[in-house]
C-alpha positions as CSV (number, residue, x, y, z in Angstrom):
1,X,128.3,14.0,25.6
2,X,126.9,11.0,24.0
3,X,123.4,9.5,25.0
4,X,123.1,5.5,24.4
5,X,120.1,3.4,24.5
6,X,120.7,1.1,27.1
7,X,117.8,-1.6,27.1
8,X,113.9,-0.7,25.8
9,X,111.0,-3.3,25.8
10,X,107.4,-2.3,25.1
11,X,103.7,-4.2,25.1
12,X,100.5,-3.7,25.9
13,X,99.5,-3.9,29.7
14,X,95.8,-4.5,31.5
15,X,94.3,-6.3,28.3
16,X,91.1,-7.9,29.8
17,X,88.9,-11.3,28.3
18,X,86.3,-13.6,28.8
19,X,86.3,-17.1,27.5
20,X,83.3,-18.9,27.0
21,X,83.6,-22.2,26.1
22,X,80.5,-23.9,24.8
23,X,79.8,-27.7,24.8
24,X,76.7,-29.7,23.9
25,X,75.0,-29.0,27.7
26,X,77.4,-27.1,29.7
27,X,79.9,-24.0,29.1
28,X,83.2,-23.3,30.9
29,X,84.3,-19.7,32.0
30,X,87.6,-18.2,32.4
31,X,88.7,-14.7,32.9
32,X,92.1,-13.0,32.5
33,X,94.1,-9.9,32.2
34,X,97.2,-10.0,30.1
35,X,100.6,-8.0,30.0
36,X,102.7,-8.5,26.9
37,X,106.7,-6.6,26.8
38,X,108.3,-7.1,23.7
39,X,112.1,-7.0,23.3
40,X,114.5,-6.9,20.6
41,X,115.6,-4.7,17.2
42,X,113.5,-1.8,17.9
43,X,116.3,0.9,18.7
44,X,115.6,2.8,15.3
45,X,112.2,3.8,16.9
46,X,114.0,5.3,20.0
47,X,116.8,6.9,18.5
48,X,115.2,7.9,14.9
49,X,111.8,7.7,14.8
50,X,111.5,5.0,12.0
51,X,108.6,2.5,13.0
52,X,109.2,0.6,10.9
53,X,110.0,-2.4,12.8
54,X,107.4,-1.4,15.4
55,X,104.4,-4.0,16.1
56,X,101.8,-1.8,17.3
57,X,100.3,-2.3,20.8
58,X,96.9,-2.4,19.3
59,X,98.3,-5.4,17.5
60,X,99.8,-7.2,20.4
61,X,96.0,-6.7,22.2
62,X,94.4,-8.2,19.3
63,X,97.2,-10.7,19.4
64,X,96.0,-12.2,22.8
65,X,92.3,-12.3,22.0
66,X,92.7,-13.8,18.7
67,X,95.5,-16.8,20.5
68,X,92.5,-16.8,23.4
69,X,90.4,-17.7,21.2
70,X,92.4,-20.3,18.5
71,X,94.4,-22.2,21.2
72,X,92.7,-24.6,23.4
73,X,93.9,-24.3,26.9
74,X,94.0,-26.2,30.4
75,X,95.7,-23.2,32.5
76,X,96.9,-20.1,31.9
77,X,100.6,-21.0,31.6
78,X,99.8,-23.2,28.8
79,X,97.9,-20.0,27.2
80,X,101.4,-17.4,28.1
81,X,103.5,-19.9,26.3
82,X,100.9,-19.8,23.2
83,X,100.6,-16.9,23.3
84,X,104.9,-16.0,23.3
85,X,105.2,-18.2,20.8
86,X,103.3,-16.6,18.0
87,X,105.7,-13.3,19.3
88,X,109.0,-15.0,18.3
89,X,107.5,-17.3,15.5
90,X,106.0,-14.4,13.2
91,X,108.6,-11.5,14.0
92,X,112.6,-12.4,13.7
93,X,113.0,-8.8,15.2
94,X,111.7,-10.1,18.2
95,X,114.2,-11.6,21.0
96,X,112.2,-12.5,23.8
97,X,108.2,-11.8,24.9
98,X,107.0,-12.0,28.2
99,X,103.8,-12.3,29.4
100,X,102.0,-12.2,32.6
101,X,98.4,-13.3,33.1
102,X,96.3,-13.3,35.7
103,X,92.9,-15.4,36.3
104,X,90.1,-14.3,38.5
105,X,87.7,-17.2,40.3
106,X,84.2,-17.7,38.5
107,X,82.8,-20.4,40.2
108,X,79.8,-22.5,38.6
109,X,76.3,-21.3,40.3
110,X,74.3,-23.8,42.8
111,X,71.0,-24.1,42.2
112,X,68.8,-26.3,44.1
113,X,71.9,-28.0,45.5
114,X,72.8,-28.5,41.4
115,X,76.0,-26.8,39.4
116,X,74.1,-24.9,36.9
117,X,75.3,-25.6,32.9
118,X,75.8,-21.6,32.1
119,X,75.4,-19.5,35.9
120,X,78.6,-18.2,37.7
121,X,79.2,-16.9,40.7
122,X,81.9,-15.2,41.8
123,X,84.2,-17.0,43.8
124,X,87.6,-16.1,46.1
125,X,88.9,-12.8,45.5
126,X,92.5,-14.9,45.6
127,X,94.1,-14.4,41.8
128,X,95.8,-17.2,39.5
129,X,99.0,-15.7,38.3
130,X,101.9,-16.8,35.9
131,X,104.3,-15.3,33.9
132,X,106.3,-16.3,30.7
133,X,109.3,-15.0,28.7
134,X,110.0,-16.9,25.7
135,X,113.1,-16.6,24.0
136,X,114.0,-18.8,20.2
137,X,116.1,-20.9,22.8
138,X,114.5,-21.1,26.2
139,X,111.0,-20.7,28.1
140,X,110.7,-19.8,31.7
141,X,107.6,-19.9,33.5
142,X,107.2,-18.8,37.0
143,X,103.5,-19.7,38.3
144,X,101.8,-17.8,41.7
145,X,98.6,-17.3,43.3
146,X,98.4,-13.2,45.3
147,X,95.4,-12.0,47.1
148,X,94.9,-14.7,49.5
149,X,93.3,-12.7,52.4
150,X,93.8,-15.2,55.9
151,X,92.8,-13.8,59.5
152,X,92.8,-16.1,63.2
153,X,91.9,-14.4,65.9
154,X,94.2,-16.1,68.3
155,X,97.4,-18.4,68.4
156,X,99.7,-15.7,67.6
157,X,102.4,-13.9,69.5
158,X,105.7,-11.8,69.0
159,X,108.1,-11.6,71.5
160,X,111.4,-11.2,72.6
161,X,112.5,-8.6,69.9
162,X,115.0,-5.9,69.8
163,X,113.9,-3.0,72.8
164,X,115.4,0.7,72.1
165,X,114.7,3.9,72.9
166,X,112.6,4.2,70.5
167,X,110.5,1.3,70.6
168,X,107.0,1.3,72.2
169,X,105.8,-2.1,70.8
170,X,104.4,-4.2,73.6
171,X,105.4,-8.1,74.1
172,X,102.4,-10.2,73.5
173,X,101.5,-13.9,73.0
174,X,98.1,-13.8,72.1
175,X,97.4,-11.7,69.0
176,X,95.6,-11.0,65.8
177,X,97.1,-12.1,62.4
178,X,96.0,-11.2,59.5
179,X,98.0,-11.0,56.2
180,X,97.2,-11.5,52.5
181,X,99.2,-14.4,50.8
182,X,101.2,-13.6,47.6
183,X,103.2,-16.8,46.4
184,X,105.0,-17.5,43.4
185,X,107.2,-20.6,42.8
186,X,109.3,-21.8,39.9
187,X,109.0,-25.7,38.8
188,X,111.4,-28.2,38.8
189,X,111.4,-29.4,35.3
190,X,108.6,-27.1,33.9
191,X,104.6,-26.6,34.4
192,X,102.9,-29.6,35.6
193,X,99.2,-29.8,36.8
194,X,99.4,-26.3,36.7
195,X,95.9,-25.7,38.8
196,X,95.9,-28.5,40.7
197,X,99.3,-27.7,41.7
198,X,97.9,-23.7,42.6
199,X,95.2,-25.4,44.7
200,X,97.5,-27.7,46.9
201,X,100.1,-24.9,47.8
202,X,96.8,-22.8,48.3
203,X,95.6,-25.9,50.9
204,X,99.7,-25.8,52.4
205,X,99.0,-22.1,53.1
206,X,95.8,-22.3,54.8
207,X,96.5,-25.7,56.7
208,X,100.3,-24.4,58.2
209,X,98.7,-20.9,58.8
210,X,95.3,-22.3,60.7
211,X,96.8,-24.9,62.7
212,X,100.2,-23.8,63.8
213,X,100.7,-21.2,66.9
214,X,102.8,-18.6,64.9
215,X,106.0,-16.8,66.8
216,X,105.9,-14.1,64.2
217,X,105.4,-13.5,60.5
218,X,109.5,-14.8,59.4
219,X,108.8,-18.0,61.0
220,X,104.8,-18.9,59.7
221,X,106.3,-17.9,56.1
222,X,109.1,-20.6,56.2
223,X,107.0,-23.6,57.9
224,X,104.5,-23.2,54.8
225,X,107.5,-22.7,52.6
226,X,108.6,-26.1,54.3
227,X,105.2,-27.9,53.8
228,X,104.9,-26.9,50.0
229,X,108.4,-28.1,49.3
230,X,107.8,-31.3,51.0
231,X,104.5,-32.3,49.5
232,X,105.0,-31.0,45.7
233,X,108.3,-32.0,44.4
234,X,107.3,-30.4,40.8
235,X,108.0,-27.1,42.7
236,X,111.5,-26.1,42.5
237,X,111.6,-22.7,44.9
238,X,108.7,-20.6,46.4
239,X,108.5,-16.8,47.6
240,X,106.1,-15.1,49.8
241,X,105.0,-12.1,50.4
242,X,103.1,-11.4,53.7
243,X,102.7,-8.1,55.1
244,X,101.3,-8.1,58.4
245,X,98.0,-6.0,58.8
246,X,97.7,-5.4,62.0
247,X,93.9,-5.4,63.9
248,X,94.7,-2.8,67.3
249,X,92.9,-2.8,70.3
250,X,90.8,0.1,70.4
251,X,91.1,2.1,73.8
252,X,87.3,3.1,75.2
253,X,88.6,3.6,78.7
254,X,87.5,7.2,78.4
255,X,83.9,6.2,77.6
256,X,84.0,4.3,80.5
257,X,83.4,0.8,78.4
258,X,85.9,-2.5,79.1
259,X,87.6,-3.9,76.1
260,X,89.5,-6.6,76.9
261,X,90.2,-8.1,73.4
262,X,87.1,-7.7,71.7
263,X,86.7,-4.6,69.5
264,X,89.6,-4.0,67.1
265,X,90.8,-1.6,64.6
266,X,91.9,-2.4,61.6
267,X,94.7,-0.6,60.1
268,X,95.6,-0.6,56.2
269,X,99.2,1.5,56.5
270,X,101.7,1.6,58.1
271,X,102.2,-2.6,57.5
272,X,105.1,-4.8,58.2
273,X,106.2,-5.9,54.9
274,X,107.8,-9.6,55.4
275,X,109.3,-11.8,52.4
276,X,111.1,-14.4,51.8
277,X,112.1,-17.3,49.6
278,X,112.5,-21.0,50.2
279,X,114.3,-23.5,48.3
280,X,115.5,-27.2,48.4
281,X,119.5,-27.6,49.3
């Protein structure tokens, strides 16, 4: 029997910075966490040992502060392309690097009603996403916003569903729905606007989820897919992920105390987990 290397990539995952950018009387803060996978002529380290063609993953950490700190940057697409680039540019041996970076919220500090020059706060726990494989002939960049944590207390319902034996699922059209928003979309014709893009479909979500009475999960999903696609033509597909986390009704009859759709449980597992992706025809 013969054993074949079938495909291999390797990087460097969870690699964690802060930028401070300083200018005359204010500074700018961003902070990331990079994933770098490397592909291409490294089979001799598999199948013989030989490292010689190996870029250590010590390297390719050093590799994104060092390109964090050379490269100006607006978003953090424009930084996963940068960074890419020096990947393919410096190494032949190297067919395609991808990289995924994520951006928490600082938000500038308040003080006395003022944005302070150097104070953050933290903001949304909501995270800026992207990710970039760069090849010497193409670039694809997907861009995405996960953690958005949304909750109303009313305007929901689920109904008229499949009944079997086995289900015990009561009918109801007044519910709690809660979820947390992960989104990614591709672009049309490439990163535009990058954040100001990531803050309108943040709005789309918010706005369709708030204001609409939602049938079920499927349904909600698709009419903010719909508003997205509608209102940023620079986006050329989006996908969601929305599991639903369910708040039940806690039962106190046997203490004797009414609960009629005030004092809820919530309930991490079991979740429904609802996806789904939209796209112009």
């Amino acid at each position: 029997m013969t054993i074949q290397l079938q495909s291999q990539s390797y990087g460097k995952s969870r690699v964690r910075f802060t930028k401070v950018t300083r200018q005359v009387n204010i500074h700018y803060l961003v902070e990331c966490t990079a994933h770098v996978q490397l592909a291409g002529e490294f089979e001799k380290t598999y199948l013989t040992g030989d490292n010689s063609q190996v870029i250590p993953t010590d390297t390719i950490k050093n590799t994104v502060y060092a390109i964090a700190r050379k490269h100006q940057w607006v978003d953090i697409e424009t930084y996963g392309m940068q960074l890419t680039a020096r990947f393919l540019r410096d190494f032949r041996h190297v067919s395609s690097a991808t990289a995924r970076i994520e951006q928490v919220c600082w938000q500038r500090a308040i003080v006395d009603g003022n944005p302070h020059e150097h104070s953050f706060v933290r903001g949304p726990m909501e995270i800026a996403k992207c990710e970039v494989i760069q090849t010497s002939e193409s670039c694809f960049v997907e861009s995405g916003l996960s953690g958005l944590q949304v909750l109303k207390t009313t305007a929901s319902g689920f109904v008229g569903y499949i009944v079997d034996p086995y289900t015990t699922l009561q009918p109801t059209e007044d519910r709690i729905f809660a979820t947390t928003v992960d989104s990614t979309w591709r672009w049309a014709e490439g990163p535009a606007n990058c954040d100001a893009t990531r803050e309108q479909v943040r709005d789309s979500i918010v706005k369709m989820f708030a204001t609409e009475y939602s049938p079920s999960v499927q349904y909600t999903m698709y009419r903010i897919g719909q508003k997205v696609l509608q209102d940023l033509p620079v986006i050329k597909d989006i996908s969601f992920s929305m599991p639903n986390q369910h708040r039940l009704l806690v039962d106190l009859t046997s203490l004797g105390v009414d609960n009629a759709n005030v004092v809820f449980c919530p309930t991490d597992e079991p979740y429904g987990d609802i996806s789904a992706t939209f796209g112009r025809t």
